[in-house]
Every structure is written in C-alpha cells, then in structure tokens.
CHARMM internal coordinates of N, CA and C (Angstrom, degrees):
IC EDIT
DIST 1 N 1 CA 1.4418
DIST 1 CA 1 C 1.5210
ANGL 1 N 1 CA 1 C 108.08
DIST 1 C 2 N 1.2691
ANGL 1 CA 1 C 2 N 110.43
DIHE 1 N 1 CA 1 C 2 N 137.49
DIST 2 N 2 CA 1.7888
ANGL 1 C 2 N 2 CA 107.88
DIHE 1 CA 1 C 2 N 2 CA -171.03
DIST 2 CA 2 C 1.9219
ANGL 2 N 2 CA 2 C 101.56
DIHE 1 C 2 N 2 CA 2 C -125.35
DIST 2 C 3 N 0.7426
ANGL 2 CA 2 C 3 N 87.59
DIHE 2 N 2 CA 2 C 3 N 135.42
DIST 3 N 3 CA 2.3980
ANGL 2 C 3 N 3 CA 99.42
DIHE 2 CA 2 C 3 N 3 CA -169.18
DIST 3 CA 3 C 1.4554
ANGL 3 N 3 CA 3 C 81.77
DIHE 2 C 3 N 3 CA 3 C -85.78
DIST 3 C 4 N 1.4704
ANGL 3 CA 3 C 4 N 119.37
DIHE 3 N 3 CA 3 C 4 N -53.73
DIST 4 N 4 CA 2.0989
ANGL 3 C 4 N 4 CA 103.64
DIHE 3 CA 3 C 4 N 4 CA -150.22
DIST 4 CA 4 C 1.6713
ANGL 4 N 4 CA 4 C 91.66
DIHE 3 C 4 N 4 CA 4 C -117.88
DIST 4 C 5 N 1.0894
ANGL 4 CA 4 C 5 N 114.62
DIHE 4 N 4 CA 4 C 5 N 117.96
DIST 5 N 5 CA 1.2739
ANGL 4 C 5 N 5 CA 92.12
DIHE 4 CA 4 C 5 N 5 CA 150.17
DIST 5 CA 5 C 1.5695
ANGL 5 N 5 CA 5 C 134.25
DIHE 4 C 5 N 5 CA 5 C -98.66
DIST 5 C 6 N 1.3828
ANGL 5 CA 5 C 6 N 117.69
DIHE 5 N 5 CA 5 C 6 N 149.05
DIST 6 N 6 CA 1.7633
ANGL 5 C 6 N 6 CA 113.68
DIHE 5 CA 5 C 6 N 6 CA -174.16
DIST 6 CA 6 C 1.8708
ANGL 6 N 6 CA 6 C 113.51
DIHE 5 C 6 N 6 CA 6 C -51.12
DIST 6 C 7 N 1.1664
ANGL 6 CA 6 C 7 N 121.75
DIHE 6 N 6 CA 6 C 7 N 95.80
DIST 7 N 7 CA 1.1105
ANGL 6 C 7 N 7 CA 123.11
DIHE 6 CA 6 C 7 N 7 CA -147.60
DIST 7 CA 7 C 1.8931
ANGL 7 N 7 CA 7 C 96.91
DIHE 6 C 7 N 7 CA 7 C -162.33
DIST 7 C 8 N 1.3466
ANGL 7 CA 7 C 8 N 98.44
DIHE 7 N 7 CA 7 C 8 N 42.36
DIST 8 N 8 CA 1.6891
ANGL 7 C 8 N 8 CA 103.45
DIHE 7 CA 7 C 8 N 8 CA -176.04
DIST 8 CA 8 C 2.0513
ANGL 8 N 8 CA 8 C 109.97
DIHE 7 C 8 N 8 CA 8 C 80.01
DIST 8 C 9 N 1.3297
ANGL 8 CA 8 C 9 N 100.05
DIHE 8 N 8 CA 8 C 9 N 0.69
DIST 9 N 9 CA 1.3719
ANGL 8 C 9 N 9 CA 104.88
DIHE 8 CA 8 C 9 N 9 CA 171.84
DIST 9 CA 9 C 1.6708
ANGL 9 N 9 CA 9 C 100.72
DIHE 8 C 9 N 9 CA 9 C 84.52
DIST 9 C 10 N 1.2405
ANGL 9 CA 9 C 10 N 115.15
DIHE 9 N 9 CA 9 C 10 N 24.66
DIST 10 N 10 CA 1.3570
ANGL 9 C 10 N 10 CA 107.28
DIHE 9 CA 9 C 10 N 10 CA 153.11
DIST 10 CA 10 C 1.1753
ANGL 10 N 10 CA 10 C 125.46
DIHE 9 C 10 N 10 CA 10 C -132.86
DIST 10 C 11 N 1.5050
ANGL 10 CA 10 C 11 N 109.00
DIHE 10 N 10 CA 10 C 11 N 175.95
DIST 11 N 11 CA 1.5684
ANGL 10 C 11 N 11 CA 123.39
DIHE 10 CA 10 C 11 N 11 CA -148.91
DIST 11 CA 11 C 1.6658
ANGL 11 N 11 CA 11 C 102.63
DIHE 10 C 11 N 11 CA 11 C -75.59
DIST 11 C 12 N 1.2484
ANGL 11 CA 11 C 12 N 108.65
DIHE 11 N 11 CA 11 C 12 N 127.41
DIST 12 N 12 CA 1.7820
ANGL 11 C 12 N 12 CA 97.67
DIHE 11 CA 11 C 12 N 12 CA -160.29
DIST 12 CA 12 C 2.1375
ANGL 12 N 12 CA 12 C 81.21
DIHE 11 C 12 N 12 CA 12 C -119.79
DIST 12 C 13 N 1.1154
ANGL 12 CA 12 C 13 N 98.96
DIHE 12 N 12 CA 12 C 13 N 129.48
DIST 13 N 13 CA 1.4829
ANGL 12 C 13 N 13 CA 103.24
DIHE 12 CA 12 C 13 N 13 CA -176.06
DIST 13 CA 13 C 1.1549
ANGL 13 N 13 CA 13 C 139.67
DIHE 12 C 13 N 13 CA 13 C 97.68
DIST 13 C 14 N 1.2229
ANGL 13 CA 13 C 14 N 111.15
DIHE 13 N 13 CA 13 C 14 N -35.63
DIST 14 N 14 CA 1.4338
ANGL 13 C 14 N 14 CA 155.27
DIHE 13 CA 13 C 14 N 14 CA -164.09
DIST 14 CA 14 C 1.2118
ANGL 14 N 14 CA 14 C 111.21
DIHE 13 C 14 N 14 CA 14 C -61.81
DIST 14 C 15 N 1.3538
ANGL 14 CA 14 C 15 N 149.19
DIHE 14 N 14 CA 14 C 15 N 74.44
DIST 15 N 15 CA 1.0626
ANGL 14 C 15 N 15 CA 132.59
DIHE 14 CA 14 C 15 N 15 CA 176.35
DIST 15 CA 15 C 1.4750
ANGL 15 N 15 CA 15 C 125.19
DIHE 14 C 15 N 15 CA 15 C -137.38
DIST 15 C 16 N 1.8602
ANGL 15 CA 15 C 16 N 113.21
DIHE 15 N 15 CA 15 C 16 N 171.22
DIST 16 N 16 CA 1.8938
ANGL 15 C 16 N 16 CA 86.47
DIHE 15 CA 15 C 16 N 16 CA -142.47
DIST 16 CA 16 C 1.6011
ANGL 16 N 16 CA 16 C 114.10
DIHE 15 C 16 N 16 CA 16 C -68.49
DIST 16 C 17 N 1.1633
ANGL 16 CA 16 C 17 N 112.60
DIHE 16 N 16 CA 16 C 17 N -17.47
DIST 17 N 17 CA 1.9481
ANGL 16 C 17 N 17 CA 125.84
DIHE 16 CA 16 C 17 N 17 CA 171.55
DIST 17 CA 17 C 1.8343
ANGL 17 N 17 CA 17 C 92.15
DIHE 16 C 17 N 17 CA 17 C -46.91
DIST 17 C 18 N 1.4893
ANGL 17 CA 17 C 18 N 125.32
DIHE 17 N 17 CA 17 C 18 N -63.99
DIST 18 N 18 CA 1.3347
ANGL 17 C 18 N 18 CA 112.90
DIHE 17 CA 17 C 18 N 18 CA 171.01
DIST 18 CA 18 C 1.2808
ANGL 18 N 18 CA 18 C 131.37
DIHE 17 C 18 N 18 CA 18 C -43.37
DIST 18 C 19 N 1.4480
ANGL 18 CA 18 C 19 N 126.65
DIHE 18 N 18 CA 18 C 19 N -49.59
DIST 19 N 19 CA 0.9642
ANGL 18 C 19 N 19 CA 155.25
DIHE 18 CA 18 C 19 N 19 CA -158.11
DIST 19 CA 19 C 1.6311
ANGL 19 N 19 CA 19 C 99.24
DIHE 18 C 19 N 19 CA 19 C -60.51
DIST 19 C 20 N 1.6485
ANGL 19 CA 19 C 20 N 85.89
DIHE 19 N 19 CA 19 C 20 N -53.23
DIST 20 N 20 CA 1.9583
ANGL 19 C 20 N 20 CA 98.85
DIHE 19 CA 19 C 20 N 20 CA -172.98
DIST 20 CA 20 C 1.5767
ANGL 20 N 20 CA 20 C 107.34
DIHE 19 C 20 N 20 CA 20 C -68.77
DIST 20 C 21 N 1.4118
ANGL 20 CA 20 C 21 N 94.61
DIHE 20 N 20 CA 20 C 21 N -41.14
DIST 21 N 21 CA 1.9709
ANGL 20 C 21 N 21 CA 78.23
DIHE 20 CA 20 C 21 N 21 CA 176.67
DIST 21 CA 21 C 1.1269
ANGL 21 N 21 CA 21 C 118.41
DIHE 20 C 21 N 21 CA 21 C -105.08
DIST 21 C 22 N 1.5322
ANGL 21 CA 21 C 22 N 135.87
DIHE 21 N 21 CA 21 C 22 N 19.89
DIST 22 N 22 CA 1.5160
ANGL 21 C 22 N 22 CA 117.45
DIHE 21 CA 21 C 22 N 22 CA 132.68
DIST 22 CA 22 C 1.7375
ANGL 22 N 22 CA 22 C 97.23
DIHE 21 C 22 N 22 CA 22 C -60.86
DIST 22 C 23 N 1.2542
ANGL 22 CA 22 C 23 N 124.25
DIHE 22 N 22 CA 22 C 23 N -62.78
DIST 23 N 23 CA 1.6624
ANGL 22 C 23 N 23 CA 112.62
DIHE 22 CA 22 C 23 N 23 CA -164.85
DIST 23 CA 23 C 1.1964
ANGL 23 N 23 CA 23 C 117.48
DIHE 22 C 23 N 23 CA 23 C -36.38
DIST 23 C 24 N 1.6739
ANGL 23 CA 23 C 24 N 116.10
DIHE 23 N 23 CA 23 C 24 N -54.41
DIST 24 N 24 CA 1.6439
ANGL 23 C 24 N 24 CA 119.46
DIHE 23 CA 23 C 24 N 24 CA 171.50
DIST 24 CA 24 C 1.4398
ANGL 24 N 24 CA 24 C 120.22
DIHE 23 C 24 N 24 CA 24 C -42.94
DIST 24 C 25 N 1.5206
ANGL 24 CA 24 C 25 N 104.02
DIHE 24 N 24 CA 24 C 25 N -57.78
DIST 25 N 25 CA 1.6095
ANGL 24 C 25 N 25 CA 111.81
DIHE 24 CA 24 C 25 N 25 CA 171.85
DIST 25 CA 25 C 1.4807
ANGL 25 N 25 CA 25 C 123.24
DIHE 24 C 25 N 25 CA 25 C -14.04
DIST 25 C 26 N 1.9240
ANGL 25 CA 25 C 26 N 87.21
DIHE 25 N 25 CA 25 C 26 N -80.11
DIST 26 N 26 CA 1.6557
ANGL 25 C 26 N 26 CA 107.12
DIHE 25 CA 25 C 26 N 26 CA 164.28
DIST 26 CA 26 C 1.3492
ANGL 26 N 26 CA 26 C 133.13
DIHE 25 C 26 N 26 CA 26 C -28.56
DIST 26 C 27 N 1.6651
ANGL 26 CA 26 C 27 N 117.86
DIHE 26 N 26 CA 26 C 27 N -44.93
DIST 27 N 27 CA 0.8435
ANGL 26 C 27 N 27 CA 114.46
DIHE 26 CA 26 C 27 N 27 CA -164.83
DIST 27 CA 27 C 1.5044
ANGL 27 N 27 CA 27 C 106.55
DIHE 26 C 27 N 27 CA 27 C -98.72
DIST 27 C 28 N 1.3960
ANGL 27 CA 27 C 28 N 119.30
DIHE 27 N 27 CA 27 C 28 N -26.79
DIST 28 N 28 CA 1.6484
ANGL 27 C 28 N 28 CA 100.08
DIHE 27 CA 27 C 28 N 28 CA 166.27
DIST 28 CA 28 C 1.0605
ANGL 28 N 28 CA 28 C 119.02
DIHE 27 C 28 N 28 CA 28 C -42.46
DIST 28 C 29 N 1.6276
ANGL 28 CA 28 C 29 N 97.78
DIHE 28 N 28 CA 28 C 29 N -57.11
DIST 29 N 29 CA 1.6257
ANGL 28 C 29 N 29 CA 107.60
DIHE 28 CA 28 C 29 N 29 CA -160.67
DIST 29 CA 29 C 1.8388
ANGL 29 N 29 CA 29 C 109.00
DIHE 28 C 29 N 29 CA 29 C -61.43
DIST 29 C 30 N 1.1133
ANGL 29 CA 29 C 30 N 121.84
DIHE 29 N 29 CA 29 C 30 N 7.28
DIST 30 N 30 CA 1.3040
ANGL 29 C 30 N 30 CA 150.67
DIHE 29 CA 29 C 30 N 30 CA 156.41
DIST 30 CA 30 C 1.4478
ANGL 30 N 30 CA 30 C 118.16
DIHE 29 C 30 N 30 CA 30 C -26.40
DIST 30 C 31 N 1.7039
ANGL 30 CA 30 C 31 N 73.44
DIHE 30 N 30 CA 30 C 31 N -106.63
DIST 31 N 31 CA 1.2268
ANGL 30 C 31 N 31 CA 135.74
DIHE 30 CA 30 C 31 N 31 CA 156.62
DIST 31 CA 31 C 1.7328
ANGL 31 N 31 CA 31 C 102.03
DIHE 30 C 31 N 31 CA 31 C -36.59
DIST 31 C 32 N 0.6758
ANGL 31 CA 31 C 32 N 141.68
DIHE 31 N 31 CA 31 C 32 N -61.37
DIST 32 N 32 CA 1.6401
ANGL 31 C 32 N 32 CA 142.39
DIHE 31 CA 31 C 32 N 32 CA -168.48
DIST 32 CA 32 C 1.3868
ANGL 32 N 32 CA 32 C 109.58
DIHE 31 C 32 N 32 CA 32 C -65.94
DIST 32 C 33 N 2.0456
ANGL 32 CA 32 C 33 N 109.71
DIHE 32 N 32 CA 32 C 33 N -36.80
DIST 33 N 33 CA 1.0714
ANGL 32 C 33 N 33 CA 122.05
DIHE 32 CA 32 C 33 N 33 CA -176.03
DIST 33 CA 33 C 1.7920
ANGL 33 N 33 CA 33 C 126.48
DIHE 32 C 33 N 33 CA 33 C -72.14
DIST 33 C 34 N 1.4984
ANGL 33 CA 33 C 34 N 89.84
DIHE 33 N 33 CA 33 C 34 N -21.93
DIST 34 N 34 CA 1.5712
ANGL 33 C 34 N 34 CA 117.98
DIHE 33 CA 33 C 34 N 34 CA 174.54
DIST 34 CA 34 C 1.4324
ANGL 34 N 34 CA 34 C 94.63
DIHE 33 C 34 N 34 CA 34 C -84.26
DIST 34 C 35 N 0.9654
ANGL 34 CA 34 C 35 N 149.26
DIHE 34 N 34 CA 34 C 35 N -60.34
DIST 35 N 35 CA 1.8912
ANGL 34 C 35 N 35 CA 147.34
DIHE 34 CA 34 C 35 N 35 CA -139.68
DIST 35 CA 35 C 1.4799
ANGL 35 N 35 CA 35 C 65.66
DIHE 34 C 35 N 35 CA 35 C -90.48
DIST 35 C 36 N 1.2634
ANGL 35 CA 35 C 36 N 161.65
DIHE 35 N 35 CA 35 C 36 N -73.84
DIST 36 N 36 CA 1.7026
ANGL 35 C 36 N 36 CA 141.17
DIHE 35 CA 35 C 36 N 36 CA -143.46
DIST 36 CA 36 C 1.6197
ANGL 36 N 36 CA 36 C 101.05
DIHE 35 C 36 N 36 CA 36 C -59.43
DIST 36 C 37 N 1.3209
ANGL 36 CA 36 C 37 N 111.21
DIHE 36 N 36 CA 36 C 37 N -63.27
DIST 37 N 37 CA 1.5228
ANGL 36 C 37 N 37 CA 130.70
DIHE 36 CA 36 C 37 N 37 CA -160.71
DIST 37 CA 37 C 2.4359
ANGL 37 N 37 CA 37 C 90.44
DIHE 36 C 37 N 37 CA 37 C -51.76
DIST 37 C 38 N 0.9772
ANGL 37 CA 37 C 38 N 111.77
DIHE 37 N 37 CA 37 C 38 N -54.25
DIST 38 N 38 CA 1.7925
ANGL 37 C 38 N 38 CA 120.72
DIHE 37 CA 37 C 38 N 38 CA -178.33
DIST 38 CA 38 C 1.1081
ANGL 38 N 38 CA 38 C 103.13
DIHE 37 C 38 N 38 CA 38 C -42.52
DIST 38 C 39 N 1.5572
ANGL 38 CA 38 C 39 N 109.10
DIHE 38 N 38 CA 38 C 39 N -70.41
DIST 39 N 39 CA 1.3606
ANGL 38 C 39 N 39 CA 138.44
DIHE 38 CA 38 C 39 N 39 CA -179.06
DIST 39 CA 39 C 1.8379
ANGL 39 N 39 CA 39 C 111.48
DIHE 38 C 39 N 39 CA 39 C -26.97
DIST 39 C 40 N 1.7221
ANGL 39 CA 39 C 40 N 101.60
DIHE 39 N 39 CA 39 C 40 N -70.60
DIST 40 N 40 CA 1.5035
ANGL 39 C 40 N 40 CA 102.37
DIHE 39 CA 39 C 40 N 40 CA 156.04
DIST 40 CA 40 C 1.7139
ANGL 40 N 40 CA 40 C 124.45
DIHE 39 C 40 N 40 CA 40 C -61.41
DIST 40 C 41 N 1.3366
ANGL 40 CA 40 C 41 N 130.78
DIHE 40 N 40 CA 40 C 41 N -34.68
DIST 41 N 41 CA 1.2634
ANGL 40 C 41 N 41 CA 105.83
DIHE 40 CA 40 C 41 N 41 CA 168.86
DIST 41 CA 41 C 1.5101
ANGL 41 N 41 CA 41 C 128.85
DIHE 40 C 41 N 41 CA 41 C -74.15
DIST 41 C 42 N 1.4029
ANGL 41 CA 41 C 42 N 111.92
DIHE 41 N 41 CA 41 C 42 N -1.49
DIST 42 N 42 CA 1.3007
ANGL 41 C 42 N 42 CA 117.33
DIHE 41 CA 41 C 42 N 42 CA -160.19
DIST 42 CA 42 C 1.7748
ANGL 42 N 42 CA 42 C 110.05
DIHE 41 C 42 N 42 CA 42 C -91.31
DIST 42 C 43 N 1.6262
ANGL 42 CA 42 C 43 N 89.36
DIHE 42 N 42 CA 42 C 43 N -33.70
DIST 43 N 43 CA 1.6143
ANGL 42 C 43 N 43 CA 120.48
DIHE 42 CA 42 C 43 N 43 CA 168.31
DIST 43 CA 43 C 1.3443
ANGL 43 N 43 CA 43 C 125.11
DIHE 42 C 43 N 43 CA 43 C -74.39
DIST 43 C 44 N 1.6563
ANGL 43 CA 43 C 44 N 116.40
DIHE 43 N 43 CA 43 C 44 N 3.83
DIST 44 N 44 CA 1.6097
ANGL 43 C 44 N 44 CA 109.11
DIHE 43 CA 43 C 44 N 44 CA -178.39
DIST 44 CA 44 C 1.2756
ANGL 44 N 44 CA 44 C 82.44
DIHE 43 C 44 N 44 CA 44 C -167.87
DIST 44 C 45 N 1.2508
ANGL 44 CA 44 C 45 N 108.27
DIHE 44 N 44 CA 44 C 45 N 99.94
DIST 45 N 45 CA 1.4813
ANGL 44 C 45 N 45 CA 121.61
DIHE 44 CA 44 C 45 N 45 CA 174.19
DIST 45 CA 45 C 1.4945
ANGL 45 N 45 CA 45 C 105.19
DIHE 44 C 45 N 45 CA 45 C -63.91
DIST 45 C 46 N 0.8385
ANGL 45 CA 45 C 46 N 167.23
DIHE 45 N 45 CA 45 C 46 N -0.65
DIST 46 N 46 CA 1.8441
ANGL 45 C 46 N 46 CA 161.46
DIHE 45 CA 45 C 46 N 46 CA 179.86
DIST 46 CA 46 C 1.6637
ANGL 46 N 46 CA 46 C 80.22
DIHE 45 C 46 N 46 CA 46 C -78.44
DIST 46 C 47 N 1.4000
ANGL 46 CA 46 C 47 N 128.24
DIHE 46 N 46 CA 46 C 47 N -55.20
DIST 47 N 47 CA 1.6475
ANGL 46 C 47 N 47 CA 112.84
DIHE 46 CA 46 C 47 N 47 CA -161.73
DIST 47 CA 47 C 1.7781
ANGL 47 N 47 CA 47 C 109.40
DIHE 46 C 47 N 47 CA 47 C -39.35
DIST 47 C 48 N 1.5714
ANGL 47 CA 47 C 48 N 95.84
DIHE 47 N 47 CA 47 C 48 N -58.89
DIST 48 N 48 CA 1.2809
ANGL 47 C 48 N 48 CA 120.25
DIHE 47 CA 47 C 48 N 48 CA 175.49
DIST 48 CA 48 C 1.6703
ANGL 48 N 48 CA 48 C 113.72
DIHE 47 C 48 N 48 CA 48 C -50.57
DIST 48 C 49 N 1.1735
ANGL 48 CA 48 C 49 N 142.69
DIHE 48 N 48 CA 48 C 49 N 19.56
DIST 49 N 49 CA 1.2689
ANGL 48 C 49 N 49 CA 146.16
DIHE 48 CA 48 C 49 N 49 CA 164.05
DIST 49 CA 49 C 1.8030
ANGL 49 N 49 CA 49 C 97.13
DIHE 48 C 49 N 49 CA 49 C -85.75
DIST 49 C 50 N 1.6717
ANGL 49 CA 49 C 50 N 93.17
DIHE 49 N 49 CA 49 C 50 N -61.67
DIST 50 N 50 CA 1.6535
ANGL 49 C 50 N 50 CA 107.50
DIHE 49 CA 49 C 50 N 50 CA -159.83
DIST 50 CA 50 C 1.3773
ANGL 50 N 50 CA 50 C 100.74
DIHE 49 C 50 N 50 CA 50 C -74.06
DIST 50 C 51 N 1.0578
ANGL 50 CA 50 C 51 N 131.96
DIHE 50 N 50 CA 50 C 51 N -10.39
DIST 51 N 51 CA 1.5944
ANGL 50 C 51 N 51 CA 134.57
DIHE 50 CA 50 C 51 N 51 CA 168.58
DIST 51 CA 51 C 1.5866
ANGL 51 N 51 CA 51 C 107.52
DIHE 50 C 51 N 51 CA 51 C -60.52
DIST 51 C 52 N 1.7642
ANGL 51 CA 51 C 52 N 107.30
DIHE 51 N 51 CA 51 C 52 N -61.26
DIST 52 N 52 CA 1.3825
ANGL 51 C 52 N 52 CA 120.13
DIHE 51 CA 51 C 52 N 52 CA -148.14
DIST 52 CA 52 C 1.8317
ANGL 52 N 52 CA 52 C 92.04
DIHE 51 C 52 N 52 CA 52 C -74.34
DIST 52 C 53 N 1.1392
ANGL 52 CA 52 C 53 N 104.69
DIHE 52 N 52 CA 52 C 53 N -40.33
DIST 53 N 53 CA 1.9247
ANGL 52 C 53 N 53 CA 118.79
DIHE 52 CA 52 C 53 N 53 CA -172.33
DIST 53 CA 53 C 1.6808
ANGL 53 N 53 CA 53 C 91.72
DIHE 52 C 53 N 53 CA 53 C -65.31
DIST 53 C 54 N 1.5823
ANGL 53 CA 53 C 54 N 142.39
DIHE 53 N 53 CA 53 C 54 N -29.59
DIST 54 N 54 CA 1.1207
ANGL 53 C 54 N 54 CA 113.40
DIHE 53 CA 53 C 54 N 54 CA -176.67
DIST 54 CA 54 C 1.9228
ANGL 54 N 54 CA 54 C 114.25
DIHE 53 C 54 N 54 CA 54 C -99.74
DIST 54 C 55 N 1.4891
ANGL 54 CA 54 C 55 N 91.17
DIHE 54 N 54 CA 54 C 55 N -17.27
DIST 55 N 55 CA 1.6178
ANGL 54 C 55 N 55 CA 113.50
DIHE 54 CA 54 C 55 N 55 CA 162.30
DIST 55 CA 55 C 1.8956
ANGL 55 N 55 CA 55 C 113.50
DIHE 54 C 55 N 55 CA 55 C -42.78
DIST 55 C 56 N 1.3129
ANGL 55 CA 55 C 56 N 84.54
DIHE 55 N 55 CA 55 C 56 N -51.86
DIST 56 N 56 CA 2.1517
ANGL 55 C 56 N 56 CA 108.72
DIHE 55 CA 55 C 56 N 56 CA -166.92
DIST 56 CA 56 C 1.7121
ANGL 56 N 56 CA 56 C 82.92
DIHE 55 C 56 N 56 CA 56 C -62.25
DIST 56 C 57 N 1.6207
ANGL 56 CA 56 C 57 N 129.28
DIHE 56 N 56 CA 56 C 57 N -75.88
DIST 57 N 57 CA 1.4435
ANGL 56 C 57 N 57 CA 152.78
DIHE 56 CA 56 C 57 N 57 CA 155.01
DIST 57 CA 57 C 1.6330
ANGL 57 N 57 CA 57 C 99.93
DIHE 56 C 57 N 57 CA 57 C 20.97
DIST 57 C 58 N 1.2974
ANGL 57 CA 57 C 58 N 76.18
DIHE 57 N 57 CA 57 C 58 N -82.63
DIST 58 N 58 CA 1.5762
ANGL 57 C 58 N 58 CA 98.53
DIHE 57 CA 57 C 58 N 58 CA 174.81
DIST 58 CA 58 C 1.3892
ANGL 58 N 58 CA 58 C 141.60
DIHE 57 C 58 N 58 CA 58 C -40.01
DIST 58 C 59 N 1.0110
ANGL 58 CA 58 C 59 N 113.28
DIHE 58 N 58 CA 58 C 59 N -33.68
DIST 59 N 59 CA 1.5548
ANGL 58 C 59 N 59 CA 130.86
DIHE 58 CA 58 C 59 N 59 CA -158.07
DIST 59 CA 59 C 1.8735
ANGL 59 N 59 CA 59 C 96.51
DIHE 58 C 59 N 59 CA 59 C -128.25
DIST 59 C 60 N 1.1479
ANGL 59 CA 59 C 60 N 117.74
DIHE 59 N 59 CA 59 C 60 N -40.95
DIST 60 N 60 CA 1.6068
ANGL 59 C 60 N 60 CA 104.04
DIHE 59 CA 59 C 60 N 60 CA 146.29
DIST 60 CA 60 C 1.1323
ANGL 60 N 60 CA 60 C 129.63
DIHE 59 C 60 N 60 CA 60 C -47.75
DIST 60 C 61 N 1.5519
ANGL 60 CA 60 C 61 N 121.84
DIHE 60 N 60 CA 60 C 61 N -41.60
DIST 61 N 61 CA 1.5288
ANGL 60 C 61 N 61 CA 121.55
DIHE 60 CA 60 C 61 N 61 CA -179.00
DIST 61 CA 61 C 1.2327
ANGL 61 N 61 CA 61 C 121.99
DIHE 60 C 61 N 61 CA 61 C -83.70
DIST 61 C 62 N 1.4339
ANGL 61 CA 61 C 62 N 120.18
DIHE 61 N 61 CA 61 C 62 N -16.18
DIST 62 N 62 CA 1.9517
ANGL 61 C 62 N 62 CA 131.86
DIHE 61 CA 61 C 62 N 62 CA 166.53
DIST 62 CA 62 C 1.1938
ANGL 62 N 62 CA 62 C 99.30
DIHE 61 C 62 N 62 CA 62 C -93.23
DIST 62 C 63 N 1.6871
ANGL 62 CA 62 C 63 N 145.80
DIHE 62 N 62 CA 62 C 63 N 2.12
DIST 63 N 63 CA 1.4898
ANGL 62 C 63 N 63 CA 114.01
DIHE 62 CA 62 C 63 N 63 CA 140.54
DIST 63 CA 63 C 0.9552
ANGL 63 N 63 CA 63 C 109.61
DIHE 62 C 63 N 63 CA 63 C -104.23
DIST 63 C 64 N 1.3876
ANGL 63 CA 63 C 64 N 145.18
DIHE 63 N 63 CA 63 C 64 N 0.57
DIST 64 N 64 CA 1.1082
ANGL 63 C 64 N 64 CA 132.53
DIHE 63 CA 63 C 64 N 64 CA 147.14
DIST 64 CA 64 C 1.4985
ANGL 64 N 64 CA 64 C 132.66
DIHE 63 C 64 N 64 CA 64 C -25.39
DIST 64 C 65 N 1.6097
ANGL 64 CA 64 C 65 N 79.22
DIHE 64 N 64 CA 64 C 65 N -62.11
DIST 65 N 65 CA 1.1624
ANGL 64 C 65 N 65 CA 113.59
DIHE 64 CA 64 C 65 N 65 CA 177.37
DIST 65 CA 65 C 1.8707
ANGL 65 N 65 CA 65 C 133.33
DIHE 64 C 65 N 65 CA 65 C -45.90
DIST 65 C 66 N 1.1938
ANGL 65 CA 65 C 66 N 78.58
DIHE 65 N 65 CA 65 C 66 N -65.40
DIST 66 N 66 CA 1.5823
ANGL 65 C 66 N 66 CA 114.61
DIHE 65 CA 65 C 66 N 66 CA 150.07
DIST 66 CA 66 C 1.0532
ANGL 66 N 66 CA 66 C 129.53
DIHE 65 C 66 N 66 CA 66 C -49.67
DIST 66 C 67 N 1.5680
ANGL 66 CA 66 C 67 N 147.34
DIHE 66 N 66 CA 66 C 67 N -55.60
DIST 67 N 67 CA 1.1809
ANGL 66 C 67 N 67 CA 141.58
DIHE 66 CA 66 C 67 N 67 CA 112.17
DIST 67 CA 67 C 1.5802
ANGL 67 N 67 CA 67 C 128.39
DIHE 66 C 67 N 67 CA 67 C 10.38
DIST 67 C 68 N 1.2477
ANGL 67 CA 67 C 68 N 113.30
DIHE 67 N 67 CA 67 C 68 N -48.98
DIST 68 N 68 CA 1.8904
ANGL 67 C 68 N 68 CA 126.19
DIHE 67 CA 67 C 68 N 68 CA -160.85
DIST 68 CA 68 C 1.1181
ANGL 68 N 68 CA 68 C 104.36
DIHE 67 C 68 N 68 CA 68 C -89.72
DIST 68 C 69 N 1.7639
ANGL 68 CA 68 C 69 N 119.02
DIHE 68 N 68 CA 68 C 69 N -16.06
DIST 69 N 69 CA 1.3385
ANGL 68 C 69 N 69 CA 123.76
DIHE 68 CA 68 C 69 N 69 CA -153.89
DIST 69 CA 69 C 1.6656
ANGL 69 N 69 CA 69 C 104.30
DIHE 68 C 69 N 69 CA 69 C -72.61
END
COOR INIT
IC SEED 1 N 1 CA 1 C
IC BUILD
C-alpha cells in the first residue's frame, strides 16, 4: 500500500475520508489484538501472577516516588 505517490511530492488520493479509515482500520485491528492477548491471560491464570507482581512493581515505585518529591 503506498500513502504519497512521487507525483511532484504530493498526496495523490489521499484524502481525509481515507485517512479516517485507514485510522479506524488500525485501530480495530487493535482493538481485536488486545481482546485476543486478555482472552489468553484471562484463560491461564499463571499469566495473571506476572501481571499482578508488575502491577504491585508499579505502584511501589510512584509512591516512592511520590514520597521523595
């Protein structure tokens, strides 16, 4: 798929109705890619260990943080 073509260096086709649904596109296909990725952690709880341990990680190190300020 080509966005510009060499054509004096402008956008030949291109327009913002396109623009918006390549963006939409993207973002389902996103979006679909996230509901797969849940889907498997939600289904084999061991994922969900290393989630919650970098969750805990997390939120120790922004009051830490927070704290020092």
């Amino acid at each position: 798929m080509t966005l510009l073509a060499e054509t004096g260096g402008a956008a030949s086709g291109m327009t913002m109705a396109t623009v918006l649904s390549l963006i939409t596109e993207v973002m389902t296909a996103a979006v679909g890619w996230i509901g797969i990725i849940l889907n498997v952690i939600v289904e084999n709880p061991i994922f969900m260990v290393g989630i919650v341990i970098t969750f805990i990680g997390v939120g120790i190190s922004l009051i830490s943080r927070l704290l020092h300020l």
